[in-house]
C-alpha positions in Angstrom: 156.9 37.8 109.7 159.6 38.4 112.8 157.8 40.4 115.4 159.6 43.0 116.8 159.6 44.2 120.4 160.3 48.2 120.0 159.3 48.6 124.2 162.0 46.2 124.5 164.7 47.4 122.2 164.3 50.8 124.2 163.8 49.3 127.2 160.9 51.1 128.5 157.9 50.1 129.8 154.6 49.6 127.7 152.9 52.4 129.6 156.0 54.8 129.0 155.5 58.6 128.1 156.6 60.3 125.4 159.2 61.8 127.7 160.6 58.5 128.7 160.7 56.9 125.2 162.9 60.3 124.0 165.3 59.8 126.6 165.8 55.8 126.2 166.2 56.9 122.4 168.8 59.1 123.1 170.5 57.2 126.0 170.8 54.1 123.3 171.9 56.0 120.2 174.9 57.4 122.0 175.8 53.9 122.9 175.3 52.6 119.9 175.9 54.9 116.9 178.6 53.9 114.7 180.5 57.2 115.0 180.9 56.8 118.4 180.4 52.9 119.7 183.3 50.6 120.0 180.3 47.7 120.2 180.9 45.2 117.2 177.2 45.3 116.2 176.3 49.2 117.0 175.2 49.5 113.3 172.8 46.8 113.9 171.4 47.8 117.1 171.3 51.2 115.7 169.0 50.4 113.0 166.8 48.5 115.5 166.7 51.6 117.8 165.9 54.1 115.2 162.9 51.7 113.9 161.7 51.5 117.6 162.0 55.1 118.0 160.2 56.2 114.7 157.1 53.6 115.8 156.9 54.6 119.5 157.8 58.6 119.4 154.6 58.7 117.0 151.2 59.0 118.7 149.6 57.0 115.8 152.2 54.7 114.9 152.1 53.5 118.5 148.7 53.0 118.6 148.9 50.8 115.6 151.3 49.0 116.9 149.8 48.6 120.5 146.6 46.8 118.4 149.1 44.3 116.3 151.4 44.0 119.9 147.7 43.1 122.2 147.4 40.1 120.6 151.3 38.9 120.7 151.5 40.0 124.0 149.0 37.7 125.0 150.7 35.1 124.3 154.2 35.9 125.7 155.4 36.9 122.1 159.2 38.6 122.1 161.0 40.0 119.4 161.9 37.4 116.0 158.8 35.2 117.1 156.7 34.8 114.4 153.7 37.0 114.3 151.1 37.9 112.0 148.9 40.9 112.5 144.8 40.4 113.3 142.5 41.2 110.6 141.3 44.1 109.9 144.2 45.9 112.6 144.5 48.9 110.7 141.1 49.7 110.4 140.3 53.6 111.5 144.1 54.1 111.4 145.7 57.1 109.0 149.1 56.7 108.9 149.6 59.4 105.6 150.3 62.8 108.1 152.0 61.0 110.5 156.2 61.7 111.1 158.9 60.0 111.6 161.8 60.7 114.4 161.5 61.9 117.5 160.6 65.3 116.7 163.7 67.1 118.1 165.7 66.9 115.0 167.8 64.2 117.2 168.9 62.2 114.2 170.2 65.2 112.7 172.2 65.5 115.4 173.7 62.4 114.6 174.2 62.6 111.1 171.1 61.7 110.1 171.8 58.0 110.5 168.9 56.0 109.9 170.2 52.4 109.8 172.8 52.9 107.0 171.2 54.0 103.6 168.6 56.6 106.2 165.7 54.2 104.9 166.5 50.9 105.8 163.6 49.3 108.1 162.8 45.5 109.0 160.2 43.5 107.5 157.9 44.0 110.0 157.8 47.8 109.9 157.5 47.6 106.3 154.5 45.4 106.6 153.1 47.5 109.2 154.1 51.3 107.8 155.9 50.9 104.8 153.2 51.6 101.9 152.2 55.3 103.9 156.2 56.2 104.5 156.6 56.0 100.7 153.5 58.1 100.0 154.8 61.1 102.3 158.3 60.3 100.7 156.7 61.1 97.6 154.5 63.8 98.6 157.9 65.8 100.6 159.4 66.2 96.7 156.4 68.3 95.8 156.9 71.0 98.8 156.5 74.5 97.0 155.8 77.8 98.6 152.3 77.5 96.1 149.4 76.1 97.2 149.6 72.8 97.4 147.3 69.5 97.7 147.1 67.5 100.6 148.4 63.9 100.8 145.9 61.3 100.2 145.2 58.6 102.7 144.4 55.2 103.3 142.3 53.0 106.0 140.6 50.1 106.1 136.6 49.7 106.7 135.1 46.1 107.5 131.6 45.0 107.0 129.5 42.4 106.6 128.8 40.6 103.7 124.9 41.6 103.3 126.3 45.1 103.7 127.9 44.9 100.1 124.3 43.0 98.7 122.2 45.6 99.8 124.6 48.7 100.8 124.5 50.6 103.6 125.3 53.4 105.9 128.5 53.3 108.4 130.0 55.3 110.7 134.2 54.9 111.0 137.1 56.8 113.7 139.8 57.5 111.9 142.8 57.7 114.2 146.0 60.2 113.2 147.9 63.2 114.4 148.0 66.8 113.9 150.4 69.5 115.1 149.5 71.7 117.5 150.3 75.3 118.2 153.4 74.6 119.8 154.5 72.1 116.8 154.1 68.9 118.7 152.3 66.2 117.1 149.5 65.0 119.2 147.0 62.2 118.2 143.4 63.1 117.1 139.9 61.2 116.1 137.7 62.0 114.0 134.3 60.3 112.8 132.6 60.2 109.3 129.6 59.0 108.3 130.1 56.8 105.3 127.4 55.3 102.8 128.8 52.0 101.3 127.7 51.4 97.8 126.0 47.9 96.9 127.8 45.9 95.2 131.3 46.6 97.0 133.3 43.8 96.8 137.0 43.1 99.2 139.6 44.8 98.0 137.8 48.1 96.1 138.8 51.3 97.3 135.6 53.7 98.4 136.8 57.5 97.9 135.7 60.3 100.1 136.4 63.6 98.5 138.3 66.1 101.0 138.5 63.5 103.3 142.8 63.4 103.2 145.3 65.2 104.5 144.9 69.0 105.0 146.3 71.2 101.9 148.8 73.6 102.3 149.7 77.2 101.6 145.6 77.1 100.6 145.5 73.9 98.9 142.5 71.5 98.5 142.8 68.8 100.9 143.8 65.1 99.6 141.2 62.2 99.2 140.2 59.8 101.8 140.3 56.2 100.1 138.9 53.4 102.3 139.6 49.4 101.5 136.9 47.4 102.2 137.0 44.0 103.8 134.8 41.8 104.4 134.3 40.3 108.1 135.5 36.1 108.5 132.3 34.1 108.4 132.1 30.4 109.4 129.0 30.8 106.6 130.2 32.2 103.5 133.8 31.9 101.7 134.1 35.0 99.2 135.8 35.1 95.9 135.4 38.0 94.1 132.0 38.6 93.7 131.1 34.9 94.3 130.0 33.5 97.3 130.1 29.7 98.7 127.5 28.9 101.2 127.2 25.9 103.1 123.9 24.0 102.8 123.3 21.4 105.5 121.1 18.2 104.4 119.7 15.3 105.5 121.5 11.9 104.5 117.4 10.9 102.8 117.5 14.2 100.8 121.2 13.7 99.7 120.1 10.1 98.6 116.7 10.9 97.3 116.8 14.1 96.3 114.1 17.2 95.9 113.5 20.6 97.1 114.7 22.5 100.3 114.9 26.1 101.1 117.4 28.3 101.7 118.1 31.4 102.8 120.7 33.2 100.6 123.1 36.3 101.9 120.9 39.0 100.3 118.0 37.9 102.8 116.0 35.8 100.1 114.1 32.5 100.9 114.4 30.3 97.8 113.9 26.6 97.1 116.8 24.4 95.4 117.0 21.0 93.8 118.9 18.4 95.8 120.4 15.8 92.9 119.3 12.3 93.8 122.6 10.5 94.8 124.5 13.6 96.0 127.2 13.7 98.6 129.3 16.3 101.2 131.1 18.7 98.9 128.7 18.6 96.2 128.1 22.3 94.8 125.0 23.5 93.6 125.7 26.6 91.5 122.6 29.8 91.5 123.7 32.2 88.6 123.7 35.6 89.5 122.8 35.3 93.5 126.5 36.6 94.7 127.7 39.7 95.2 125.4 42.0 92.9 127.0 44.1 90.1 128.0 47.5 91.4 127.0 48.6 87.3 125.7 47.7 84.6 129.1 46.8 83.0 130.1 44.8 86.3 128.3 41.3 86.0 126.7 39.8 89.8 129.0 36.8 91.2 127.2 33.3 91.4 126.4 31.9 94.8 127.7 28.2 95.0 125.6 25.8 97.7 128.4 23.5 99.0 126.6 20.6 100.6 127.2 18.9 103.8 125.0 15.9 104.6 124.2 16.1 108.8 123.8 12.6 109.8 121.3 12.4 113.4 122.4 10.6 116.3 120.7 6.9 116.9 119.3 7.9 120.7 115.6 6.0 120.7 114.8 2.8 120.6 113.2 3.3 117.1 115.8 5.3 115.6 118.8 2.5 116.5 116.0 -0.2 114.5 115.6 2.6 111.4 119.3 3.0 111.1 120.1 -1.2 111.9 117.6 -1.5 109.0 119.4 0.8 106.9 122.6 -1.3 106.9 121.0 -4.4 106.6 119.7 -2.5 103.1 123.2 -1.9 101.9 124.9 -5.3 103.0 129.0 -5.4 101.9 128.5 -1.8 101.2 132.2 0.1 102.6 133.2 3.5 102.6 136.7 3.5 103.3 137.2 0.7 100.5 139.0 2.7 97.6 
């Protein structure tokens, strides 16, 4: 995905204010709106102003985009470098009552021009904003002077994986923007405690009721839905409701085989048979012991034991004999001979 540098399209500082970022966006579209620029690419460079503007004249936009920019910043990113965003960067954020523009009606003044079609955005805003501009697209046809319900919303919650074996209790700040009395959007946070259901697996939606965007004209308020994701783990690998777990053994209980314990991601100390002859990769399979069913229609995921033999340095004087004696025990034996 082509990063895109919307302090540097406008020209403005990181650390600009509101005020500053209205005035670039102004200064710019009169130098480069088509009705009025002589420049052979002011259509282009439109667009790419009116997509900087709409991210960076938003309190919560901005803040989004600060968290995806932090890490491309970092390392000297500018705009068409390829960039993807962190995991798990829109967590807390609610992007459903935020606006476009710059809030003045500027682009109004201009003819409403919006890139050429008054929708058209680049790949990168669409990854970043697109699914929430739809929804208020949607929700705008449904204006009435009735009551009316507010907009539902979307944010992400991570957790753990024993969180979705056992459940448990969170607490999330969801980051938007409201109006306030003088009609200016300004950002706001909000916490809410959230019990996560056991069983939750990545990708299900958990509903709060209410929880959405604010009716209006006396309407209920819209539905808060949160995606879950699950945190990256160097010891489990998550499909679904099955889990792969890494079992380290020793090259003797590869070869020999027999018992060890293990402690599986619900907590649980169990033993498990080793296969005489086994090798690095092998998976032992334990019905039942991934993610748990969230109801009695859902069936639990398996838990898969991928093992990896650990092979112990040769550092005493005894150990350098026990291993010189195990090759002497497996003489021509080779490897890498395919």
């Amino acid at each position: 995905m082509e990063y895109k540098d919307y302090y540097q399209i406008l020209g403005v500082d990181k650390n600009a204010s509101a005020d500053d970022i209205k005035k670039a966006y102004r200064r710019l579209a009169r130098r480069y709106h088509p009705d009025v620029s002589k420049e052979a690419d002011a259509a282009q460079r439109m667009a790419e102003v009116n997509e900087a503007n709409t991210v960076l004249s938003d309190p919560e936009k901005r803040a989004a985009y600060d968290t995806v920019g932090a890490q491309a910043w970092a390392r000297g990113a500018r705009s068409g470098d390829d960039v993807r965003p962190p995991p798990g960067w829109d967590a807390g954020f609610d992007f459903s009552r935020s606006s476009g523009g710059d809030g003045h009606g500027f682009h109004q003044g201009f003819g409403g021009f919006a890139g050429g079609d008054g929708a058209a955005h680049s790949e990168f805003f669409e990854e970043l904003f697109g699914r929430a501009a739809r929804a208020r697209h949607a929700s705008g046809a449904r204006a009435s002077a009735g009551p009316v319900r507010g907009e539902d919303s979307h944010a992400r919650i991570e957790l753990d994986l024993p969180d979705a074996y056992h459940g448990a209790t969170r607490t999330i700040h969801l980051r938007s923007a409201r109006l306030d009395a003088s009609g200016r959007l300004v950002p706001e946070e909000r916490a809410l405690e959230v019990k996560i259901p056991k069983g939750v697996k990545p990708g299900q939606l958990i509903r709060l009721a209410s929880q959405g965007g604010p009716g209006l004209h006396g309407g209920a308020a819209g539905d808060l839905f949160l995606e879950v994701q699950l945190r990256p783990s160097p010891r489990w690998k998550v499909d679904g409701r099955d889990v792969t777990q890494k079992l380290r053994v020793t090259p003797w209980e590869a070869a020999l085989g027999g018992g060890v314990h293990v402690t599986t991601p619900d907590g649980a100390t169990v033993e498990v048979t080793v296969p005489a002859g086994s090798g690095t990769g092998r998976k032992l399979r334990l019905k039942g012991r991934g993610i748990p069913a969230a109801n009695a229609a859902t069936p639990a995921g398996d838990l898969f034991l991928e093992l990896d033999v650990a092979v112990p340095g040769a550092v005493t004087d005894a150990q350098r004999t026990a291993w010189a004696a195990l090759r002497d025990a497996y003489p021509g034996f080779d490897p890498r001979r395919a």
